[in-house]
Backbone as numpy.savetxt, mean C-alpha at the origin, in Angstrom:
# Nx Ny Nz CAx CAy CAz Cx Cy Cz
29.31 -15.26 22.44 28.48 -14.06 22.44 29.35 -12.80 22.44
30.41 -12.91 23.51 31.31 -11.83 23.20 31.58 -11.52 21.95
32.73 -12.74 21.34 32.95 -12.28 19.79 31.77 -11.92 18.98
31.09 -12.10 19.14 29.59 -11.66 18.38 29.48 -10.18 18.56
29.37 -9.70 19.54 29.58 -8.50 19.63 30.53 -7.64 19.42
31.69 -7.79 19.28 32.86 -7.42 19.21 33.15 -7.43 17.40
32.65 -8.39 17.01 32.58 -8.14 15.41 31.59 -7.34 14.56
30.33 -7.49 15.58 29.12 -6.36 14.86 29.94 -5.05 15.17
30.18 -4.82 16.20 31.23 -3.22 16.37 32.41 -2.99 15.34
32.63 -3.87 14.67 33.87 -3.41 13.49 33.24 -3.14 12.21
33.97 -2.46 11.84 34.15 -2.18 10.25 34.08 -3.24 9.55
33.27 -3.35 7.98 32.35 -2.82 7.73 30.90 -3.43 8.60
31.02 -3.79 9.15 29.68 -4.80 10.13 28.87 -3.64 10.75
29.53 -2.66 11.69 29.16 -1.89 12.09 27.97 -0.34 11.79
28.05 -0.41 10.36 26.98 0.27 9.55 26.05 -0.70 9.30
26.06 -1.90 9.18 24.62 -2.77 9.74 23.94 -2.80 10.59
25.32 -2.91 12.21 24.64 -2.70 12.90 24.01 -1.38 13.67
24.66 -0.59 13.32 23.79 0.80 13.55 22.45 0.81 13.08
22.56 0.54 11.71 21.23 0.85 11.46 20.36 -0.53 11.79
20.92 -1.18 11.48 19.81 -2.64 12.39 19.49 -2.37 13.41
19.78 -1.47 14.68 19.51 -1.18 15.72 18.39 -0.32 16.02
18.49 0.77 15.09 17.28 1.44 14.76 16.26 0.87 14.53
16.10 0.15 12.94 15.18 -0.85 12.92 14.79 -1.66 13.87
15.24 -2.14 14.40 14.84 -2.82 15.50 13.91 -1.67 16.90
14.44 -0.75 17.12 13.75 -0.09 17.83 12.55 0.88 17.24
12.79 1.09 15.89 11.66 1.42 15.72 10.38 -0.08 15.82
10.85 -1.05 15.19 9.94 -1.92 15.07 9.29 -2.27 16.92
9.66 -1.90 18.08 9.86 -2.11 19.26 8.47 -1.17 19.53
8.51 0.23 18.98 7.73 1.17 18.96 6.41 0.66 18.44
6.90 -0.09 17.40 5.04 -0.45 16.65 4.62 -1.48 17.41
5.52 -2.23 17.90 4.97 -3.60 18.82 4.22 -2.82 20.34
4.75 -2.09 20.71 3.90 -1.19 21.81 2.99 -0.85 21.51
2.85 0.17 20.57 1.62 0.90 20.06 0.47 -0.27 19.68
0.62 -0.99 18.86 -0.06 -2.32 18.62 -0.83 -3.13 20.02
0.15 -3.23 21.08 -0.64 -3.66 22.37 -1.07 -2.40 23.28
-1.00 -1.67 22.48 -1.17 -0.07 23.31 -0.85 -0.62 24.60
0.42 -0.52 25.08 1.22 -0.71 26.35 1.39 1.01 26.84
1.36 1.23 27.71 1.67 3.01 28.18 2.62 2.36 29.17
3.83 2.20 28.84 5.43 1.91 29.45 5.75 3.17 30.07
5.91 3.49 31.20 6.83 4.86 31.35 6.37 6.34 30.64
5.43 6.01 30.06 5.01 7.08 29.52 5.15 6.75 28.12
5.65 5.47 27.60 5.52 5.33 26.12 4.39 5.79 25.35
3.44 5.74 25.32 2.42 6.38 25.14 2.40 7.75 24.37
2.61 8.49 25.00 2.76 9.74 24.55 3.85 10.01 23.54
4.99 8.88 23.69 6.28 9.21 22.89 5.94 8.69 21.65
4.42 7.54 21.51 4.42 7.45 20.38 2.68 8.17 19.97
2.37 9.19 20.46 1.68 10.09 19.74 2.41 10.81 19.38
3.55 11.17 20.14 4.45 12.36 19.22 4.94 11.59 17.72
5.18 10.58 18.01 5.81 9.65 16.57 4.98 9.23 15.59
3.38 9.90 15.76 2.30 9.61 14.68 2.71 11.04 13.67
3.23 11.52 13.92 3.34 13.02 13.27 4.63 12.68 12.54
5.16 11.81 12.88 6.43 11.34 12.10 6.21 11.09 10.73
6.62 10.73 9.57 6.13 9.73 8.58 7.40 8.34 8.13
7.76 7.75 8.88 8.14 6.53 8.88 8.10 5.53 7.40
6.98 5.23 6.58 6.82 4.88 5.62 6.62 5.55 4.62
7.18 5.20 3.24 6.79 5.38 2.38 5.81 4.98 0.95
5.16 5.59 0.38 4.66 5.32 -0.40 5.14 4.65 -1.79
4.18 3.72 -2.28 5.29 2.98 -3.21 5.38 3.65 -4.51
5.15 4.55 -4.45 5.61 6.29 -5.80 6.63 6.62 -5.27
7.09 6.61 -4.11 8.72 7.27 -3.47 9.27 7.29 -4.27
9.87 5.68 -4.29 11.34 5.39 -4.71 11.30 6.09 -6.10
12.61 5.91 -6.44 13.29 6.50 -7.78 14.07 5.42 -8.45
14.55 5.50 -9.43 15.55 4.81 -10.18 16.13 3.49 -9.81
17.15 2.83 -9.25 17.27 1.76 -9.29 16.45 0.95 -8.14
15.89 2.08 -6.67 15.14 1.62 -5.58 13.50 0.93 -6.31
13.12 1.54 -7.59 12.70 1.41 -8.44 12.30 0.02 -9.18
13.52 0.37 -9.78 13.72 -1.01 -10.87 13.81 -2.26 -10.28
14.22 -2.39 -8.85 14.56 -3.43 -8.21 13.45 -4.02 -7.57
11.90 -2.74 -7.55 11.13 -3.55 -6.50 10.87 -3.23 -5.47
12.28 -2.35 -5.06 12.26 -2.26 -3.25 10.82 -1.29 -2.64
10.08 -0.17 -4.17 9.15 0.41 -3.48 8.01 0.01 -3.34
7.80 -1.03 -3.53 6.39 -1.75 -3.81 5.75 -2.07 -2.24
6.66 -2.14 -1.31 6.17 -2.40 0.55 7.18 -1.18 0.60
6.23 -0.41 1.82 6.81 0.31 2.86 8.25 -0.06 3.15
8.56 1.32 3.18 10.40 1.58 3.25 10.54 1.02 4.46
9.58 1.21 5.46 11.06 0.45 6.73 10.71 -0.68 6.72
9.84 -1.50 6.18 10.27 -2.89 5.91 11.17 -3.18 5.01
11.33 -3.04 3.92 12.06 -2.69 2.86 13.79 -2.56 3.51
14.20 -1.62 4.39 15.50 -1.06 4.84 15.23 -2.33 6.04
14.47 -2.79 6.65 14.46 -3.59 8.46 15.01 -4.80 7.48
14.81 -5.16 5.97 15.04 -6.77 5.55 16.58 -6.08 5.08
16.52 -5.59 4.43 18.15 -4.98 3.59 19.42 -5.01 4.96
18.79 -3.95 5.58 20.05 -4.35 7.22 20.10 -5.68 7.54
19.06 -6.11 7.69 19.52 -7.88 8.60 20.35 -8.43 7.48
20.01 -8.63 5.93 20.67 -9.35 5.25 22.56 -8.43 5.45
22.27 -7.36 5.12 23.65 -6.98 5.10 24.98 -7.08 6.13
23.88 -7.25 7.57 24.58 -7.15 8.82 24.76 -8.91 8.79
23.82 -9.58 8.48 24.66 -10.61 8.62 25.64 -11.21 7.23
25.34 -11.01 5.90 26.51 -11.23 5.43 27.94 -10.28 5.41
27.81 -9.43 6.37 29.12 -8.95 6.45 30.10 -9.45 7.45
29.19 -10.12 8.47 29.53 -10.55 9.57 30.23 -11.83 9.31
29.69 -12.54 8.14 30.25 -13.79 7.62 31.51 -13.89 6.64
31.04 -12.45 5.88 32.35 -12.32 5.33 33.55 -11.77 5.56
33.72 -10.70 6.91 34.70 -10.63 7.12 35.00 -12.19 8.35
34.36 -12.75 8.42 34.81 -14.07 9.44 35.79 -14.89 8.50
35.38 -14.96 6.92 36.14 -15.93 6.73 37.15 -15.09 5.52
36.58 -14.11 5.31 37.82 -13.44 4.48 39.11 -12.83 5.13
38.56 -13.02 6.47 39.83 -12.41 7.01 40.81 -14.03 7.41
40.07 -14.68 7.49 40.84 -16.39 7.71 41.51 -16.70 6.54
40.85 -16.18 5.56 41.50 -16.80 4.51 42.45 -15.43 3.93
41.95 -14.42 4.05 43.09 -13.61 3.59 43.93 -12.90 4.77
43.47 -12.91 5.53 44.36 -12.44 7.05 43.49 -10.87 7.42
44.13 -10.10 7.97 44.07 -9.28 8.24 44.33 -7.71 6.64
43.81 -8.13 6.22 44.02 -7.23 4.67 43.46 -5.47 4.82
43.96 -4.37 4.54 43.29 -3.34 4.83 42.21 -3.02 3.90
42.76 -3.81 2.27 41.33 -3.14 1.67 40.27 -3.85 1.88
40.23 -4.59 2.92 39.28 -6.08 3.08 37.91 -5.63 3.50
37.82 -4.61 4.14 36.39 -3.95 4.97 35.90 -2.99 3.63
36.71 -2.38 3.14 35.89 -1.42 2.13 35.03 -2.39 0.94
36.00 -3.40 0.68 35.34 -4.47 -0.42 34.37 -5.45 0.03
33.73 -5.22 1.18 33.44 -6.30 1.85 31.93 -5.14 2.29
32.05 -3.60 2.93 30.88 -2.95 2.28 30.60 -3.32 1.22
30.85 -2.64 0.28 30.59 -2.54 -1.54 29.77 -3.43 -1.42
30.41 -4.84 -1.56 29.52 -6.15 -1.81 28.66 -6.38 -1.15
28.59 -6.61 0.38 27.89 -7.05 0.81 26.42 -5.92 0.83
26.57 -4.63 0.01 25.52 -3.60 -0.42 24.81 -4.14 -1.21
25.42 -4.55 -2.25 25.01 -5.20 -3.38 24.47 -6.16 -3.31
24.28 -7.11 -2.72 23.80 -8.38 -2.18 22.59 -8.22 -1.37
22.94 -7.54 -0.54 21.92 -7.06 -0.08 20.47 -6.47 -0.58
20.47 -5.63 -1.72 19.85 -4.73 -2.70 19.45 -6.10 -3.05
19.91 -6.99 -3.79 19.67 -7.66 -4.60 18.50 -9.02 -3.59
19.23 -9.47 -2.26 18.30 -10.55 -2.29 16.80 -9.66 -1.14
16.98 -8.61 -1.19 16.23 -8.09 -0.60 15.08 -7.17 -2.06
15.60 -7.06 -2.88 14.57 -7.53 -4.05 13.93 -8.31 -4.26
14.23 -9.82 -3.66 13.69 -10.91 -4.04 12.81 -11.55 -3.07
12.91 -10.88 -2.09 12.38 -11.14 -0.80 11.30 -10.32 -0.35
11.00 -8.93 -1.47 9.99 -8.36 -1.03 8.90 -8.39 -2.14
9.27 -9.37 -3.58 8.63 -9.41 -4.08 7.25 -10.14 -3.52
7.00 -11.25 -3.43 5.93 -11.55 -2.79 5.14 -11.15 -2.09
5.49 -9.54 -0.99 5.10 -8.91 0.16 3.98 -7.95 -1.12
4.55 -7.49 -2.02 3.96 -6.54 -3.15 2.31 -6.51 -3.01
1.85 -7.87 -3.39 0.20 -7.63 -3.60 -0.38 -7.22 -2.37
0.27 -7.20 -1.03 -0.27 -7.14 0.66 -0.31 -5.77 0.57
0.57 -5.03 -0.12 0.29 -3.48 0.24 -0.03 -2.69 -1.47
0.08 -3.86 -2.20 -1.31 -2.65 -3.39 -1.64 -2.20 -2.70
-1.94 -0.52 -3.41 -3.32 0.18 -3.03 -4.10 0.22 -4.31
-5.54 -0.75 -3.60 -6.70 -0.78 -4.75 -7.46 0.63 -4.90
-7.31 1.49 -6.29 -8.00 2.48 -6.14 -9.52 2.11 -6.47
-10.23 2.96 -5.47 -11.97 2.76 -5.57 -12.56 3.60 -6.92
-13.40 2.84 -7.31 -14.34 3.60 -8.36 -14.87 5.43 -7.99
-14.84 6.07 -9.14 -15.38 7.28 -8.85 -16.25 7.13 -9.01
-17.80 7.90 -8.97 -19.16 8.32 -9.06 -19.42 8.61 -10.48
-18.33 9.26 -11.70 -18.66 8.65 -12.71 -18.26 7.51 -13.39
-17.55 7.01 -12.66 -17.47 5.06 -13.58 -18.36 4.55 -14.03
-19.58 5.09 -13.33 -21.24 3.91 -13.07 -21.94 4.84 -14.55
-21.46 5.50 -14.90 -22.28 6.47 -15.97 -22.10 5.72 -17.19
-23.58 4.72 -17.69 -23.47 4.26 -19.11 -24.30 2.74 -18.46
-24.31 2.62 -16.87 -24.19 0.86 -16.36 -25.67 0.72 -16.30
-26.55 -0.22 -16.53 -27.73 -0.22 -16.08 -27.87 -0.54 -14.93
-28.98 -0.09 -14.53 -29.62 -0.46 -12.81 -30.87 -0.94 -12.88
-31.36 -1.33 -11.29 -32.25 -1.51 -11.27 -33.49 -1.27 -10.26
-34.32 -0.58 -10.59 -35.43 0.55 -9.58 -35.38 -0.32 -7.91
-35.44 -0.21 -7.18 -35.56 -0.51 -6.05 -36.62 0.17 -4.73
-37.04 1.20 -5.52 -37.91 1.85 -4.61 -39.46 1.93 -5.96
-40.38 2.83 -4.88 -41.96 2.29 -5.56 -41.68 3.15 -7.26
-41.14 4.09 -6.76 -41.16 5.53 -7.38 -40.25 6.15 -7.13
-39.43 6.89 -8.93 -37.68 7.77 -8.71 -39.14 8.93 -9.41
-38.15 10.16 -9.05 -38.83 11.51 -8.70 -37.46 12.25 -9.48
-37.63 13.85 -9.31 -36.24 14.44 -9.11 -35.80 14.55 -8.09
-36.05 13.99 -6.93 -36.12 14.15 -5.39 -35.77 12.74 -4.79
-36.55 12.00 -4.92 -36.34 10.54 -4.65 -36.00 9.60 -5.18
-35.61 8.12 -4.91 -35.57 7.18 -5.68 -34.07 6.23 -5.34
-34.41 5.07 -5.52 -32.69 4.61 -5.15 -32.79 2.97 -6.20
-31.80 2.82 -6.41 -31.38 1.54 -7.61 -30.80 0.52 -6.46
-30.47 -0.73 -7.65 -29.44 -1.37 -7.31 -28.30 -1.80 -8.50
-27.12 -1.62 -8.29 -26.38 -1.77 -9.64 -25.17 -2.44 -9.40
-24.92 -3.77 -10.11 -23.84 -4.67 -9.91 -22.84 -4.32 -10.05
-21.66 -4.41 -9.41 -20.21 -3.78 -9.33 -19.47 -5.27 -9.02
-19.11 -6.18 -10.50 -17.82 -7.32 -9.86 -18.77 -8.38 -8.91
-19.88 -8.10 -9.39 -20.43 -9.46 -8.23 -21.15 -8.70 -7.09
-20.64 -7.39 -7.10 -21.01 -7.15 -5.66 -22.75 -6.00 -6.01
-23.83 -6.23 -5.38 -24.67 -5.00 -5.33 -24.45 -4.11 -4.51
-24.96 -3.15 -5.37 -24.66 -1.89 -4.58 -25.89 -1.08 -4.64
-26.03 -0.29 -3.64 -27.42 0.11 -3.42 -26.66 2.18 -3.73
-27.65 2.39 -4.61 -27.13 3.89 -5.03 -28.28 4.76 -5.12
-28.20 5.59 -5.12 -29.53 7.33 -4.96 -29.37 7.16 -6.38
-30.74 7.45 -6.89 -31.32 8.02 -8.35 -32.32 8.82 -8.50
-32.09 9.56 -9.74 -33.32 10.65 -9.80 -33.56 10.99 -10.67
-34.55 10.79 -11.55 -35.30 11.25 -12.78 -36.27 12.29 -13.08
-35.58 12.98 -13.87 -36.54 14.52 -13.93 -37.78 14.59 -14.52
-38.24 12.78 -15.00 -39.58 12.94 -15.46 -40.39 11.54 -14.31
-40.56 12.77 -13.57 -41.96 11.70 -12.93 -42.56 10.94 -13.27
-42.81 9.34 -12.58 -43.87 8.52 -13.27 -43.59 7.87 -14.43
-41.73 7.66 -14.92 -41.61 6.89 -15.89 -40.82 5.68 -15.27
-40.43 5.76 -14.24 -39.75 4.18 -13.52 -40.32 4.05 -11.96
-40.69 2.75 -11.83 -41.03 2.19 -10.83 -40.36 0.59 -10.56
-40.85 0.25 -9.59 -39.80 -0.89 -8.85 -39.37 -2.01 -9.74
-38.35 -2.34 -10.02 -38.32 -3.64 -11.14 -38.21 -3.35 -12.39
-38.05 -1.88 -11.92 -37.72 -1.44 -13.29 -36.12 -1.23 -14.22
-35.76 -1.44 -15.50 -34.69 -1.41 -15.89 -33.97 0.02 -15.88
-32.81 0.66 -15.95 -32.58 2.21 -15.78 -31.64 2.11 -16.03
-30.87 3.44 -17.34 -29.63 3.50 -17.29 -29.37 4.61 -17.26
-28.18 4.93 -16.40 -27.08 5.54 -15.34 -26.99 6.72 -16.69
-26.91 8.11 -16.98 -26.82 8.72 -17.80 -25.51 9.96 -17.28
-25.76 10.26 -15.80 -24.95 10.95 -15.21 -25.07 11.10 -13.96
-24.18 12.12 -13.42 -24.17 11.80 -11.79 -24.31 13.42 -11.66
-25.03 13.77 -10.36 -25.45 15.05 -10.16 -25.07 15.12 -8.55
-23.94 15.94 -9.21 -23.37 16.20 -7.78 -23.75 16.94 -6.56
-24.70 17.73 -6.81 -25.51 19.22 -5.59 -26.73 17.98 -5.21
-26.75 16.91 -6.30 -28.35 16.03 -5.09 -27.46 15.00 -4.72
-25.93 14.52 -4.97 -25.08 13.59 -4.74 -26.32 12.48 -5.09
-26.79 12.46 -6.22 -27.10 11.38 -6.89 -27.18 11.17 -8.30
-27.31 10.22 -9.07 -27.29 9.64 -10.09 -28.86 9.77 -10.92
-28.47 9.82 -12.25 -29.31 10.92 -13.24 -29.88 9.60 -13.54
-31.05 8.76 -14.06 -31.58 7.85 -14.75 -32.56 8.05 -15.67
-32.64 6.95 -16.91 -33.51 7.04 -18.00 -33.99 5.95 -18.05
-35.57 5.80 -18.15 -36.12 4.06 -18.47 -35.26 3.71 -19.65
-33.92 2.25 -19.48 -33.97 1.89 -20.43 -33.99 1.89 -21.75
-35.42 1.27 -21.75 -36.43 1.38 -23.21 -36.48 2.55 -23.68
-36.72 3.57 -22.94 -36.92 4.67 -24.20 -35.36 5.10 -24.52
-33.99 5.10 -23.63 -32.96 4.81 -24.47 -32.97 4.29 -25.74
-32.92 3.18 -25.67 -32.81 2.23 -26.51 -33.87 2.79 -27.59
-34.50 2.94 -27.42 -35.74 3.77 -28.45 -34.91 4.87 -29.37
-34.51 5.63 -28.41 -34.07 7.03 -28.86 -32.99 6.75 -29.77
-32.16 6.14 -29.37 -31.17 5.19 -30.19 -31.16 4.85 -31.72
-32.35 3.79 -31.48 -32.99 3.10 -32.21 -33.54 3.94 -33.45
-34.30 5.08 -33.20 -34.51 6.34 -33.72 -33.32 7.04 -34.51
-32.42 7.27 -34.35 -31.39 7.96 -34.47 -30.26 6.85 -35.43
């Protein structure tokens, strides 16, 4: 255990473990907050740390953080996997590069470099899978539904009243409608979505049929 310690404190090991240490204490922070523990006053140290922004969005990255993948999950997962891999293959490689090459001075600078690179790399490969857990699915706007048919759900749509139901992927969805001609849709009735009217935050409808008419006409 000693030597264990005594080698994370050297060059190049030691920029692993710095920042592995962090990581680690930040991750210490979310494990509190998570059991909402109030330690000593932890509590408060991590309302001050909601004002922080800790993660990033997977638009951050740039160029090769990019190309590689790494922005697709939140950065401090992303940096918490990159440190462990780096801190421990540095730890391994100066164990045996220094056995096998001795005590060498350019041995720690070449032994960063690489073990950067390695790092980047299997920590690309390791966050691919994490990717689909933090998509963000964007939701439909209010005009997507403009063109979809529905279907009447109430006795009577008004310019005032009225509400549909309209399939979205399997799923129903229950939506406000309103027709500026009284007395042309009632329950069970077919309706298509023409526009969305934002000051009644509801949706514009036409029987159908006389669509299709008008259409038909034309």
């Amino acid at each position: 255990m000693h030597e264990l310690i005594e080698a994370s404190l050297r060059f190049p090991t030691v920029v692993f473990t710095i920042g592995l240490g962090i990581a680690l204490l930040y991750w210490l922070f979310v494990l509190i907050g998570a059991l909402d523990i109030d330690l000593l006053g932890a509590g408060k140290g991590l309302e001050a740390l909601k004002g922080v922004k800790l993660d990033a969005d997977a638009d951050a990255g740039g160029g090769l953080w990019d190309s590689l993948g790494l922005a697709a999950v939140p950065i401090t997962i992303t940096l918490s996997i990159l440190l462990l891999v780096g801190w421990c293959g540095s730890l391994l490689a100066m164990h045996y590069g220094t056995a096998a090459l001795g005590a060498s001075s350019w041995l720690p600078g070449v032994v960063l470099v690489a073990m950067t690179v390695v790092a980047l790399l299997v920590t690309s490969l390791a966050v691919r899978p994490l990717a689909p857990v933090f998509a963000v699915a964007e939701g439909k706007s209010n005009r997507d539904y403009v063109g979809h048919t529905c279907t009447i759900s109430t006795g009577h749509v008004d310019d005032g009243f009225g509400q549909a139901t309209v399939e979205d992927g399997g799923t129903v969805l229950v939506i406000a409608v309103r027709c500026d001609r009284p007395g042309k849709l009632a329950r069970g009735d077919s309706a298509l979505i023409i526009d969305f009217d934002a000051d009644r935050q509801a949706y514009l409808v036409e029987p159908s049929a006389d669509v299709m008419a008008r259409q038909g006409v034309e």
